[in-house]
C-alpha positions in Angstrom: 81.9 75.2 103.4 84.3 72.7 102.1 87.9 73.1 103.9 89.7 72.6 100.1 89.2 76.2 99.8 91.7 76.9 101.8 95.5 77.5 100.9 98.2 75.0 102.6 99.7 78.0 104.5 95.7 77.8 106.2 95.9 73.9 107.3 98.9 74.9 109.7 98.5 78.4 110.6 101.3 80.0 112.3 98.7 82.8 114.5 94.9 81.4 114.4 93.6 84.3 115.9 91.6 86.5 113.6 90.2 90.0 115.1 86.7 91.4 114.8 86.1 95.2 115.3 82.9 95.7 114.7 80.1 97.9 117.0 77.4 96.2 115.8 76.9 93.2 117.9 74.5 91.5 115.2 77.2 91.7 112.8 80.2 91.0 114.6 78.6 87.4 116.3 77.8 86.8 112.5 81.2 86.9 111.5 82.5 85.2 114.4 80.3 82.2 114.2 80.9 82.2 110.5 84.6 82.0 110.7 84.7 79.2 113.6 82.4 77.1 112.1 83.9 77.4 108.2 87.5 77.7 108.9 90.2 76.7 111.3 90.4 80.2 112.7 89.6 81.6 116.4 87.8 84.7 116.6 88.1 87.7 119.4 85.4 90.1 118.9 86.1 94.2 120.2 83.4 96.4 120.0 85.4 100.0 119.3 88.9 101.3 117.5 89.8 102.4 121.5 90.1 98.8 122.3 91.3 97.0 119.1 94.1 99.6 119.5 94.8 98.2 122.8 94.3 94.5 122.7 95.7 94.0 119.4 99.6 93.8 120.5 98.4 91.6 123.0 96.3 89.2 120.8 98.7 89.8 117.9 96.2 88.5 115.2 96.8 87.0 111.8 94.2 89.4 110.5 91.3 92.1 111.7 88.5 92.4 110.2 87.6 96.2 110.8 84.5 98.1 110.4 85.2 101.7 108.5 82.3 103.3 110.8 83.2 102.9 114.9 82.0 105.3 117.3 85.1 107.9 118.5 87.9 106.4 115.6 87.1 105.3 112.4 89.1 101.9 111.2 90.9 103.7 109.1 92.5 105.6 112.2 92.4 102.3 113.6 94.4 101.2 110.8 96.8 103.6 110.4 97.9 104.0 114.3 98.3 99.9 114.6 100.6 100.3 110.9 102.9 102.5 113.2 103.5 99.9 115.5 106.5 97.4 114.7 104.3 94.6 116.8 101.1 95.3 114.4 102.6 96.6 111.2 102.3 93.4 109.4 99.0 92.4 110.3 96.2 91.8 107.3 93.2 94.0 107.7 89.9 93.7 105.8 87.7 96.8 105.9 84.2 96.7 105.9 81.6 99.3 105.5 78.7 99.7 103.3 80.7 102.9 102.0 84.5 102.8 102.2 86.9 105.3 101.4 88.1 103.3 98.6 91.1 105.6 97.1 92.4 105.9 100.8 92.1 101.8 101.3 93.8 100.7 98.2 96.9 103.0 98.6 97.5 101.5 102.4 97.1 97.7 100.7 93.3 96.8 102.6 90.9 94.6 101.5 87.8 95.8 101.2 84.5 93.7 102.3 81.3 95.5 101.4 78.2 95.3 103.5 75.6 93.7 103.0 77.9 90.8 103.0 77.2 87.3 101.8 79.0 84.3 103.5 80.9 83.5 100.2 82.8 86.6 99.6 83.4 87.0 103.7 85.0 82.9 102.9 86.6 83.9 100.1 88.1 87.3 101.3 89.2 85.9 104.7 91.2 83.1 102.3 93.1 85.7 100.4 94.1 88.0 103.0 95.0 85.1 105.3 97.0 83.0 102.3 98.8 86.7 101.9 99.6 87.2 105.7 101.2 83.4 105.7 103.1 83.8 102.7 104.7 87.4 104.0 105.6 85.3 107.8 107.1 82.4 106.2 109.4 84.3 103.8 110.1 86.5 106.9 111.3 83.4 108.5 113.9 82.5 106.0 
């Protein structure tokens, strides 16, 4: 993919760590090779909600990409419990499912990333969201 996609606020990110909660190993080493090799993003890939919830203040990610179907807590509980967290409120979250709760997603603000997925829209998603994340920290700044 050509790096001119990408929005100035994504040649000098302030976090470069993007999250991947997904259970499905498959899918998540798909996304994380995808985003290493296409963008100048890291990747840390957690296989459950349990976890994310923990490691997230800790990793303190630009954005998560978070699978609606996890074993134990869905990612919209995921979601919702890391919102009520001053350390993980402003984080940009991308839900993925094959069926999301779509009502429920749009009134919290989330991306939505349907699977199947095709490299482009996973590109072109991770661009928005991450352009919108960059935006929000620098006017925070000032």
């Amino acid at each position: 993919m050509p790096r001119e996609v990408f929005p100035p606020a994504a040649q000098r990110p302030l976090n470069t760590t993007i999250m991947i909660v997904e259970d499905d190993e498959e899918v998540g080493h798909f996304l994380q090779q995808l985003i290493e090799e296409d963008t100048p993003y890291d990747t840390v890939l957690i296989e459950n909600g349990r976890t994310a919830l923990e490691k997230a203040p800790q990793i303190h990610p630009c954005l998560m990409l978070l699978d609606y179907r996890l074993p134990d807590i869905n990612g919209l509980e995921v979601y919702d419990q890391l919102q009520a967290r001053g350390e993980t409120r402003s984080m940009s979250t991308i839900m993925m499912s094959a069926t999301l709760p779509v009502v429920e997603l749009e009134k919290r603000n989330i991306y939505q990333l349907k699977k199947p997925m095709d490299i482009g829209s996973v590109i072109r998603m991770i661009t928005h969201a991450l352009a919108s994340y960059e935006e929000n920290q620098l006017q925070e700044q000032h």
